[in-house]
C-alpha positions in Angstrom: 2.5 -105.2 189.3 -0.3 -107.8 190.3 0.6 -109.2 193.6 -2.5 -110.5 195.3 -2.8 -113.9 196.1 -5.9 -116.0 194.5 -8.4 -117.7 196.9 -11.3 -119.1 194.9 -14.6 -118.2 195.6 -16.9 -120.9 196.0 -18.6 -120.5 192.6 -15.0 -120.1 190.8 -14.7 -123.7 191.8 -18.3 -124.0 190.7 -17.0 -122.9 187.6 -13.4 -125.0 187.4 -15.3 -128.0 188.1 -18.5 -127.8 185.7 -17.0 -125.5 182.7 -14.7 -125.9 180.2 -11.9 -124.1 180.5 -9.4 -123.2 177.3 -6.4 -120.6 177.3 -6.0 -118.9 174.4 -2.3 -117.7 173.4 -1.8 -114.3 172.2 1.2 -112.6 170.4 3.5 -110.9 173.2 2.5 -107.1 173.8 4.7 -104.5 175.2 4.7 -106.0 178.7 5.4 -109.1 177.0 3.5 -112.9 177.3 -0.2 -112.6 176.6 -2.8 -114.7 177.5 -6.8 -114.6 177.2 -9.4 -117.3 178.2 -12.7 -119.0 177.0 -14.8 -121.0 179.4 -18.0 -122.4 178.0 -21.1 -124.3 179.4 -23.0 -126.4 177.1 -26.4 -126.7 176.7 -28.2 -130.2 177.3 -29.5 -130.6 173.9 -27.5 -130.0 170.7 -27.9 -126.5 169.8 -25.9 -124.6 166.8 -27.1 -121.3 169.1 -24.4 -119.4 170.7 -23.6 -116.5 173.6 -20.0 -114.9 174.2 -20.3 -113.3 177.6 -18.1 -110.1 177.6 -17.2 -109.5 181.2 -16.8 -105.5 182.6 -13.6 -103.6 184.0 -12.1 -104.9 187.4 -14.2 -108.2 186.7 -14.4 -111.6 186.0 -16.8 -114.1 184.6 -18.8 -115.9 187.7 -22.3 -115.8 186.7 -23.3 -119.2 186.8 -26.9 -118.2 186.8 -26.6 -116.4 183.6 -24.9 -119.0 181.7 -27.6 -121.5 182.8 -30.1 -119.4 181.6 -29.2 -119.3 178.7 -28.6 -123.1 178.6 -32.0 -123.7 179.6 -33.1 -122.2 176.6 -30.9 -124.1 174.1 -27.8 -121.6 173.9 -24.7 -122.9 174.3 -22.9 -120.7 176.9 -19.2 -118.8 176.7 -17.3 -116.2 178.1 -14.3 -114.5 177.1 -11.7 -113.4 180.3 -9.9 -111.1 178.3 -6.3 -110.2 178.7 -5.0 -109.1 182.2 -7.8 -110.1 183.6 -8.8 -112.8 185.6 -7.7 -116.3 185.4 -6.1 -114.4 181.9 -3.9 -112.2 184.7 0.1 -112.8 184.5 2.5 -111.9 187.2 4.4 -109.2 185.3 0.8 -107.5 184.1 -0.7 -104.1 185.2 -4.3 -105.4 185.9 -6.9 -104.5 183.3 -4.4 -102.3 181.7 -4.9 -101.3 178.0 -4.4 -98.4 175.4 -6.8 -99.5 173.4 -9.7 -101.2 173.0 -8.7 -102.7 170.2 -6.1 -104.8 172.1 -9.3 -107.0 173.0 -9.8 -108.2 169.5 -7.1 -110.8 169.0 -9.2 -113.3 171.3 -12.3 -112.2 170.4 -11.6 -112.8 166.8 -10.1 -116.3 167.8 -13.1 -117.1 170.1 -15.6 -116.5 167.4 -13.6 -119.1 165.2 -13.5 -121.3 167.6 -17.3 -121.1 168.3 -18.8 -120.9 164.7 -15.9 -122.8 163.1 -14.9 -125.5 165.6 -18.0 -125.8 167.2 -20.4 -125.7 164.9 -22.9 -121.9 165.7 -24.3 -120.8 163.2 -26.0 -118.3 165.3 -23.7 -116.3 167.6 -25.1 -113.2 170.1 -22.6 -111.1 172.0 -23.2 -110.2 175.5 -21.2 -107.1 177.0 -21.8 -106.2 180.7 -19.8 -102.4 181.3 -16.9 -102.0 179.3 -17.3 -104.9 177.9 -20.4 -103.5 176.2 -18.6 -100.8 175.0 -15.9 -103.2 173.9 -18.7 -105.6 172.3 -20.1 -102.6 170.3 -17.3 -101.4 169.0 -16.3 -105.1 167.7 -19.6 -105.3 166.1 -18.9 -102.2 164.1 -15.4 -102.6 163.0 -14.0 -106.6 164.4 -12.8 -109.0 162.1 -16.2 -111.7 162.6 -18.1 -108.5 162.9 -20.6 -110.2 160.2 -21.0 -113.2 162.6 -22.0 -111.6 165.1 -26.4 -111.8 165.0 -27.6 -110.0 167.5 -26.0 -107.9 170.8 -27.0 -107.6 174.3 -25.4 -104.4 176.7 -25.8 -104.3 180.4 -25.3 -101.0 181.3 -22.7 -100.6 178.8 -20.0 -97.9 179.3 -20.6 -95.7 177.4 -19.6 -92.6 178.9 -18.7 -91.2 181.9 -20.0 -90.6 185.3 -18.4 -86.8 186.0 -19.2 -83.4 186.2 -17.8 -80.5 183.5 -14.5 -80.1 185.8 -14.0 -83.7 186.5 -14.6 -84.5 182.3 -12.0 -81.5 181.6 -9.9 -83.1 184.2 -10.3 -86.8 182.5 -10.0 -85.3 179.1 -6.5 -84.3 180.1 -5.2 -87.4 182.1 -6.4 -89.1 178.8 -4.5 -86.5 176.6 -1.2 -87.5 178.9 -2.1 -91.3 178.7 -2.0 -91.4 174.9 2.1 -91.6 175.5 2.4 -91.8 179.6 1.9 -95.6 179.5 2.4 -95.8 183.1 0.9 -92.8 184.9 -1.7 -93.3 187.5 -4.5 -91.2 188.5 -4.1 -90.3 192.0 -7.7 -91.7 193.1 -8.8 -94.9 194.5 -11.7 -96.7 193.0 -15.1 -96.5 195.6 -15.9 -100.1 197.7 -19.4 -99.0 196.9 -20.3 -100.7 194.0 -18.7 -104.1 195.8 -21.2 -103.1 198.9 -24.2 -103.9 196.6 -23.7 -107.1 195.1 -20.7 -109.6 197.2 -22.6 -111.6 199.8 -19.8 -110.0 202.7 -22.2 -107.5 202.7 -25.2 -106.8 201.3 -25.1 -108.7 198.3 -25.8 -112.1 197.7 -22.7 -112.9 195.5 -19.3 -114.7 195.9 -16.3 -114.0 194.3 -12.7 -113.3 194.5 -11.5 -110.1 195.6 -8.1 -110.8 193.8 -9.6 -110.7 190.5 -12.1 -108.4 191.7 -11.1 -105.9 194.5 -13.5 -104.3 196.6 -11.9 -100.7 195.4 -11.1 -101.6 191.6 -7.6 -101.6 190.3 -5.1 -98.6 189.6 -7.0 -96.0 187.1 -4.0 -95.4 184.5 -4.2 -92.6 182.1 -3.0 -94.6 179.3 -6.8 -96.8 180.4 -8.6 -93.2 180.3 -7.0 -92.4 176.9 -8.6 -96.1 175.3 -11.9 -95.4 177.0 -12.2 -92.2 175.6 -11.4 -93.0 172.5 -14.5 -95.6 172.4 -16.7 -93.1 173.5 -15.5 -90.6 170.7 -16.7 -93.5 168.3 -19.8 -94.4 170.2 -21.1 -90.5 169.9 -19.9 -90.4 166.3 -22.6 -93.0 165.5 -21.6 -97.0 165.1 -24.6 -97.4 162.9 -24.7 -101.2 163.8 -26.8 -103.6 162.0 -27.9 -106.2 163.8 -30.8 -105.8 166.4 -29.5 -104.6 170.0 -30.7 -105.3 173.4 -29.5 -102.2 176.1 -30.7 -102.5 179.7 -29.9 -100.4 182.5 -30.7 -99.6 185.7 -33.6 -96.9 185.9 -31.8 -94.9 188.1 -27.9 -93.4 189.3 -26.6 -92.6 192.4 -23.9 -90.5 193.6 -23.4 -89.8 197.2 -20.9 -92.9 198.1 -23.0 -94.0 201.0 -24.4 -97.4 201.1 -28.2 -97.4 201.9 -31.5 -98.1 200.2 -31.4 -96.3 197.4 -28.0 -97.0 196.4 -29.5 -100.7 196.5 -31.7 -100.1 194.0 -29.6 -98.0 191.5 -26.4 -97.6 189.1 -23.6 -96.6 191.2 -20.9 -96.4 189.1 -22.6 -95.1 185.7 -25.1 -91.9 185.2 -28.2 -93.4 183.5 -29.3 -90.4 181.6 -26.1 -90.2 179.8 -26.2 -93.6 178.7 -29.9 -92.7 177.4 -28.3 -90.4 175.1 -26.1 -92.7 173.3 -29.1 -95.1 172.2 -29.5 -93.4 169.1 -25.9 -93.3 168.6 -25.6 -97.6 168.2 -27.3 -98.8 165.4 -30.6 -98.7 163.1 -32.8 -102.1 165.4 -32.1 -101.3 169.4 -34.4 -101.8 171.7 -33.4 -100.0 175.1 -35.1 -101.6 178.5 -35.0 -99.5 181.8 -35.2 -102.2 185.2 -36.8 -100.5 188.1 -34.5 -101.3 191.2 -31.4 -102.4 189.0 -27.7 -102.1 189.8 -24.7 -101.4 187.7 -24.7 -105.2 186.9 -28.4 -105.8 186.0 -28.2 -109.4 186.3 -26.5 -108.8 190.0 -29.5 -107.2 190.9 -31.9 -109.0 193.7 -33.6 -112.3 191.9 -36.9 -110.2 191.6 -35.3 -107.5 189.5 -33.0 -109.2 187.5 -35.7 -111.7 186.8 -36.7 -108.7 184.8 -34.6 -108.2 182.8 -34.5 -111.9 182.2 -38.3 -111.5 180.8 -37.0 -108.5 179.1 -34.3 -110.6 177.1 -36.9 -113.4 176.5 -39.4 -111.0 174.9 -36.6 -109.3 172.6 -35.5 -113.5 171.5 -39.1 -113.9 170.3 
């Protein structure tokens, strides 16, 4: 169970200070009281224009910088810490645990209502970074405000995995097992690669907690493996999605675990031509944008890079 002790980065109390912050109660699962939450950032002139930021797996929502993009171009800014994760994490929770992806859409149902209803968007663009992207596609195909959602952006979305043949078979089978061995875990420990890149300990230039986001990741559990896998299955039988999509990656992977220039510039944690693959496999209107030098997060990347992807958004808006 979750243990670690929070010490807030410096832009969490960036965040706590400048955001609001609203915890949404959810029905008790079967580990028992559930909570998600919705922070938000408004923009400084009235705008009925709308983002819900959809954060990735052993994550959290800091990027200040995004939000304020998207502010200084009349959006009004929000992002959903789903449940387990985050300032959504309880005591008696496996972190980031699920066994389906469908567990998400409780509070993403009740954060749309609260951001077209409440608020007043008419106009409402999901935002899914990792497996939140694969998260935000699937609740575009199939979520109950699916029709409210106008247009969808995915940073490096997860939509498959990064393995070999024999690790897939091997996956394939932990996933089998998870489907009723809710509390198996696989014995692996996530890579402090990824974490290398982008915190500014090292050679990143980004601050953030390593309680709600360890340098290593959180426990793999089957039953997680077994809800991924299932969204993939979907994703490659075709989501035939509506609305126009924005998918950036990185333009290239890397594998060897070492931390050096190339892993700098690249996707360490997902295989870019596999996700190419699965561009067909989203909808009839996406529009998929490679960034030279990107990593896993896109808008992590160095300022030059992600600025980038930044134009790339901006031309796909107009």
């Amino acid at each position: 169970m979750y243990q670690n002790p929070v010490q807030l980065s410096k832009l969490d109390k960036v965040i706590n200070r400048e955001y609001r912050i609203e915890t949404i109660e959810l029905p008790d699962d079967y580990e028992g009281k559930v909570i998600a939450t919705l922070l938000s950032r408004s923009s400084d002139v009235p705008s009925d224009s709308a983002v819900i930021y959809i954060h990735g797996w052993a994550d959290y929502f800091f990027h200040d910088h995004l939000a304020r993009w998207f502010n200084d171009r009349g959006f009004d800014f929000y992002a959903i810490e789903l449940r387990k994760y985050g300032r959504s994490l309880l005591p008696h929770q496996k972190p980031n645990y699920c066994r389906d992806l469908q567990e998400y859409f409780p509070e993403l149902d009740e954060s749309i209502q609260r951001i077209t209803q409440r608020d007043g968007h008419s106009y409402l663009m999901m935002f899914g970074h990792s497996t939140g992207g694969l998260t935000a596609a699937l609740y575009a195909q199939s979520g109950k405000h699916r029709q409210k959602v106008k247009r969808l952006i995915l940073n490096s979305p997860f939509l498959g995995f990064k393995a070999d043949g024999a690790t897939m078979s091997l996956l394939r089978f932990y996933g089998f097992l998870g489907g009723f061995n809710y509390n198996a875990v696989l014995p692996r420990e996530g890579s402090p690669l990824y974490t290398q890149t982008i915190h500014s300990s090292e050679k990143g230039e980004w601050d953030f907690n390593f309680a709600w986001r360890p340098r290593t990741g959180f426990p793999f559990y089957q039953s997680w493996v077994h809800a991924i896998l299932e969204g993939h299955q979907k994703v490659d039988q075709g989501l035939n999605l509506e609305c126009p999509i924005l998918m950036l990656t990185s333009s290239q992977s890397y594998s060897d675990g070492v931390l050096n220039a190339k892993a700098m510039r690249s996707d360490v944690v997902l295989d870019v031509p596999t996700l190419r693959t699965k561009v067909d496999k989203l909808g009839k209107a996406v529009v998929y944008k490679s960034i030279p030098g990107g990593l896993h997060d896109i808008f992590l990347s160095p300022e030059p890079v992600r600025q980038k992807a930044f134009e790339a958004i901006e031309k796909w808006l107009k």
